[in-house]
C-alpha positions as a printed NumPy array, in Angstrom:
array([[ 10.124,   2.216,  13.838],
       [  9.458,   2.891,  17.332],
       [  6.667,   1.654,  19.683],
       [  5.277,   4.432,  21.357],
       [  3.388,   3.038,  24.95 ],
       [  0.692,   5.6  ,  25.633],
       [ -0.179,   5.049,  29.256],
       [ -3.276,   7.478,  30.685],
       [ -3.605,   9.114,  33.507],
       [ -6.023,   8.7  ,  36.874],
       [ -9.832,   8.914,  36.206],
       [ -9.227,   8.653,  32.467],
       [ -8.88 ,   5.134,  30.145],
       [ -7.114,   4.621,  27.003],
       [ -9.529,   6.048,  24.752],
       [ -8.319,   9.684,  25.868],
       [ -5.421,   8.562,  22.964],
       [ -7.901,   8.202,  20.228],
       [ -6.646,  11.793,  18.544],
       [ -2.993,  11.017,  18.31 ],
       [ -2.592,   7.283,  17.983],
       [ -3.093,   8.262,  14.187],
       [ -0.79 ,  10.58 ,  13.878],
       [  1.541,   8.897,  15.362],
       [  1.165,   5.524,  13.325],
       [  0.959,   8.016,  10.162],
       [  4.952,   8.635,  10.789],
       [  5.043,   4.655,  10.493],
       [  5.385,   3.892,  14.507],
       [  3.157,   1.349,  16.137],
       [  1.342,   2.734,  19.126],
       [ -0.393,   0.493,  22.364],
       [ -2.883,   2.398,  24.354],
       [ -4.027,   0.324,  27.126],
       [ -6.856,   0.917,  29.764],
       [ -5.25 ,   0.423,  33.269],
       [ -6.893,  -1.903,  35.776],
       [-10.21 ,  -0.067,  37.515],
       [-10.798,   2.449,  34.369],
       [-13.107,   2.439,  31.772],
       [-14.101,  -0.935,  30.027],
       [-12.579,  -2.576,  33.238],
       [-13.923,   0.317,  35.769],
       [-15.823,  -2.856,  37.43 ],
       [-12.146,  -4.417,  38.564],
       [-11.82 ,  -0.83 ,  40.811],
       [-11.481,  -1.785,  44.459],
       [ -9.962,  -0.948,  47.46 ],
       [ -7.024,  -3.303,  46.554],
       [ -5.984,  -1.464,  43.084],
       [ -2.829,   0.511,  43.498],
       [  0.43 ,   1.84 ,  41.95 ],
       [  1.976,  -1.467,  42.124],
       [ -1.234,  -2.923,  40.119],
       [ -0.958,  -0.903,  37.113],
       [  2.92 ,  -0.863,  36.999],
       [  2.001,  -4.516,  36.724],
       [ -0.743,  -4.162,  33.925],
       [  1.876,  -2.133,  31.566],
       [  4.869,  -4.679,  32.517],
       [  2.604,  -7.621,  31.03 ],
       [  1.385,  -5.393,  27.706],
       [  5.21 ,  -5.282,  27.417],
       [  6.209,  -9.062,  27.973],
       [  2.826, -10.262,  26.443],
       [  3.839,  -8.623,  23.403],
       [  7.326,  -8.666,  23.329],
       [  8.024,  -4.927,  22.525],
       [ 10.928,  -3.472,  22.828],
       [ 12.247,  -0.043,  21.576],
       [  9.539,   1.8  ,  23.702],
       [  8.977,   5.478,  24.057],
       [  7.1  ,   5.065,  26.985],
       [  4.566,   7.964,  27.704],
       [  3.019,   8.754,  30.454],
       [  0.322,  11.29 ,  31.612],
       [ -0.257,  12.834,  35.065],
       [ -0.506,  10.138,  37.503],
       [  1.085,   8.069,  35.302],
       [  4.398,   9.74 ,  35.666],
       [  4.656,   7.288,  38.583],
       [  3.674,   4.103,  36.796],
       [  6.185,   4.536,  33.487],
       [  8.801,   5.071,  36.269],
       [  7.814,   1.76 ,  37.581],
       [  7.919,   0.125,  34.004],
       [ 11.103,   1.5  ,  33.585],
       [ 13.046,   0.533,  36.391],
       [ 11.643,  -3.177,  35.621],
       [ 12.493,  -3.567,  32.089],
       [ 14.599,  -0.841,  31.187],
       [ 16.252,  -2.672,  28.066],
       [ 12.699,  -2.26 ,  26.361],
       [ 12.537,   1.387,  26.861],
       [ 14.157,   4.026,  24.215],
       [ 12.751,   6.705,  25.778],
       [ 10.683,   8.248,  28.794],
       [  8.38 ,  10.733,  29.018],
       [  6.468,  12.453,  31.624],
       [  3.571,  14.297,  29.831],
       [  2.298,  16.553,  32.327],
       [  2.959,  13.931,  35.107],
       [  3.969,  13.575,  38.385],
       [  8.125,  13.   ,  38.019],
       [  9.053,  10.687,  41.31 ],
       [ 12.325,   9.856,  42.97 ],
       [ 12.626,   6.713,  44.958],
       [ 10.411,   6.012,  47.346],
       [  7.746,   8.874,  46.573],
       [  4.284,   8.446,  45.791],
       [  1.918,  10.517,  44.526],
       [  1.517,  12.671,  47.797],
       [  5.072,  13.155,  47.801],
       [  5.326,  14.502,  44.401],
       [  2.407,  16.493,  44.326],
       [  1.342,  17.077,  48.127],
       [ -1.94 ,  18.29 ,  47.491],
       [ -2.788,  15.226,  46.762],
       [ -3.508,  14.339,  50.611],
       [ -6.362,  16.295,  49.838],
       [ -7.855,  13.488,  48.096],
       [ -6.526,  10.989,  50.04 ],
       [ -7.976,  12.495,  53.076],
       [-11.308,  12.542,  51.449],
       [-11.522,   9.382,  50.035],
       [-10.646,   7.525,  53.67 ],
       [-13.571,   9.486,  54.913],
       [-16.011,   8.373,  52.325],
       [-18.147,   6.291,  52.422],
       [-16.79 ,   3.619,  50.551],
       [-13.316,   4.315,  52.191],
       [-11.57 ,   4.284,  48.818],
       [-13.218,   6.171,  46.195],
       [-11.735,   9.331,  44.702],
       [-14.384,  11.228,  42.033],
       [-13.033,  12.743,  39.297],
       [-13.326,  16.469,  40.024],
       [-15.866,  19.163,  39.517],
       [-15.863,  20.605,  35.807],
       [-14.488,  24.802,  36.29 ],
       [-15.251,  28.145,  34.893],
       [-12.757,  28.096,  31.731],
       [ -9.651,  28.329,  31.157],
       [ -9.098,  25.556,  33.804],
       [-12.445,  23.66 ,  32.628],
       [-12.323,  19.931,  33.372],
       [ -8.327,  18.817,  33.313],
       [ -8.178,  21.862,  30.706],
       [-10.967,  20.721,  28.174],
       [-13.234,  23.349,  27.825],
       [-15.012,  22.738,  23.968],
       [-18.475,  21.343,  24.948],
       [-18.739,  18.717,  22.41 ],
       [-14.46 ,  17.977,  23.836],
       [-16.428,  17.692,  27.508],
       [-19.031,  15.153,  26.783],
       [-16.223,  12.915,  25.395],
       [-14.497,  13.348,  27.978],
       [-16.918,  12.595,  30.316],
       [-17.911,   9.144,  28.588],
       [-14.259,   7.616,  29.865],
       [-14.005,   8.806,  33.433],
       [-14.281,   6.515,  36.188],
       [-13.719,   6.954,  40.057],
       [ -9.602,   6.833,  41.33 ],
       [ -8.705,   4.213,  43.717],
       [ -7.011,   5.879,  46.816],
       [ -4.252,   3.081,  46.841],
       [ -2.87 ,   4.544,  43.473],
       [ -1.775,   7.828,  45.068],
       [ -0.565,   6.007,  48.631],
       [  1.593,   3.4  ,  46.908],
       [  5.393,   4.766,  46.853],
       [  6.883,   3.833,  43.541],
       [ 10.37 ,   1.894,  43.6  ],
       [ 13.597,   3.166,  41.093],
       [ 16.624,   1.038,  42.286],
       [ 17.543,  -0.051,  39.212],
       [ 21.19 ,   1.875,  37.998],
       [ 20.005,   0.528,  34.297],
       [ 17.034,   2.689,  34.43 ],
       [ 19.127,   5.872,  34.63 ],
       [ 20.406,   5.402,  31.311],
       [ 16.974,   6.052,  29.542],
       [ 16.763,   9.672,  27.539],
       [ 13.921,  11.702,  29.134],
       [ 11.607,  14.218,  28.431],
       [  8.919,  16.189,  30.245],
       [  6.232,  18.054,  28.663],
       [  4.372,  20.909,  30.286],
       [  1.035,  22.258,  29.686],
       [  0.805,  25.595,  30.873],
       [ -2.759,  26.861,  30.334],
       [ -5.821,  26.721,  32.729],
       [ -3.474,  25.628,  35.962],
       [ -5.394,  25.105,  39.266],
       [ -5.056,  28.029,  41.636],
       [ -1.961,  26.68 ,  44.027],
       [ -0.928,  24.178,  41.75 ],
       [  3.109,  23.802,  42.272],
       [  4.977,  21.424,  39.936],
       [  7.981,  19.961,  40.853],
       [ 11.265,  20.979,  39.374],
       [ 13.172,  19.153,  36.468],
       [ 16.427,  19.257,  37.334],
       [ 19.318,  20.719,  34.503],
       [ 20.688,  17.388,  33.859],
       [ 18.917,  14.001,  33.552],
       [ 20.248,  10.835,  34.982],
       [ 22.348,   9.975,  31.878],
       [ 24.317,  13.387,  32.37 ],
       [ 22.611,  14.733,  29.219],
       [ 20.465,  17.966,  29.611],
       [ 17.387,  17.774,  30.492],
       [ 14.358,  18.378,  27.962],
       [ 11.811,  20.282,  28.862],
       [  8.971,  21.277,  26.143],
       [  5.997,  23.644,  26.768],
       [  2.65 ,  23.563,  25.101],
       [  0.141,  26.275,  25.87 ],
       [ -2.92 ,  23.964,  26.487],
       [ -4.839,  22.25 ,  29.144],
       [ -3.723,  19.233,  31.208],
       [ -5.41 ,  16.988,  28.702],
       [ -3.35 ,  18.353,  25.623],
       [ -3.956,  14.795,  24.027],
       [ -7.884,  16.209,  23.471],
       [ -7.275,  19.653,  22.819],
       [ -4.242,  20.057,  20.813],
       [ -3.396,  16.01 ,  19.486],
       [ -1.286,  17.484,  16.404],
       [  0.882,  19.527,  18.563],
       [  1.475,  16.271,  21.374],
       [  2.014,  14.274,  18.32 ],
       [  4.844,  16.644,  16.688],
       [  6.569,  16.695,  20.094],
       [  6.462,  12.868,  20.648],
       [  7.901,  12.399,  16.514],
       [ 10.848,  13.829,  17.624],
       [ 11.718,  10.9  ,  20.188],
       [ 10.996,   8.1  ,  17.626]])
């Protein structure tokens, strides 16, 4: 039995799980979703001073807290950066590591780095107002829809677990200096449907850090493939168990 570590993405809390916990703990795994600091149920804890560094720090203590080990550690969009975090922190706990449409860092990146269109945002939010705030963004004409959910009764839920993106999450460089870490088996999983016009993703290289090739899976699905096609996420994640 694994423990599979679902960790969401920026703007969303760990609700977004709610299809594919199930099946997951159907194939007789136990699964953790936790809400980061600033989203959701704790949306009032957003500030200024919530970064990278803070929810690296909220997934370390579900680990210690809890005492799991044998972790497939997911991790979805922005969230690429905090599971590499985790894992260069407690690497013996993790089995596996995987970057579900996520930003894939190297040392010393941040979010900017990895995805420079990110600035954008960055840019904006120092401007604002409230100097810090980054809105989740404007719902599109489908097939790119809000983060790829297009079904309206799929939007409204979506909707109900958004929450405003502190700035200091995508200005925060992440840190991978541990040679442990490079050990862990990865995998990345792409969603190819309803991309934003310009959107680049950065290249997984042919060989992971363990010398093993690298595993790349598509799915043909919006960026939130955890709403829109849960059995198909699920199938893919059974495999790393």
């Amino acid at each position: 039995m694994a423990t599979y570590l679902l960790v969401h993405g920026a703007w969303h809390s760990g609700e977004c799980w709610e299809r594919v916990a199930p099946l997951l703990t159907a194939g007789g795994h136990r699964v953790v979703t936790p809400t980061l600091t600033g989203y959701g149920d704790t949306a009032q804890l957003a500030g200024p001073g919530v970064g990278l560094d803070t929810h690296i720090d909220d997934i370390v203590k579900v680990i210690t807290e809890e005492d799991l080990t044998d972790v497939v550690l997911v991790g979805h969009s922005y969230a690429g950066l905090v599971v590499s975090g985790v894992a260069n922190q407690l690497p013996d706990r993790i089995t596996g590591l995987v970057y579900l449409d996520a930003m894939f860092p190297a040392d010393g990146e941040s979010a900017a780095d990895v995805l420079p269109v990110t600035q954008q945002l960055i840019d904006r939010a120092l401007a604002s107002e409230s100097g810090w705030r980054i809105p989740p963004p404007p719902e599109m004409p489908p097939p790119a829809g809000l983060f790829g959910v297009t079904e309206p009764a799929d939007l409204a839920w979506l909707r109900t677990m958004l929450s405003d993106q502190p700035v200091r999450c995508l200005q925060q460089s992440v840190r991978l200096d541990n040679p442990a870490m490079d050990a862990i088996p990865q995998a990345h999983i792409h969603c190819t449907a309803g991309l934003p016009e310009g959107f680049v993703r950065k290249p997984v290289p042919a060989t992971q850090p363990n010398g093993t090739p690298s595993l790349v899976w598509e799915l043909a699905t919006g960026h939130d493939c955890m709403i829109t096609e849960p059995a198909q996420l699920a199938e893919l994640l059974l495999k790393l168990g």
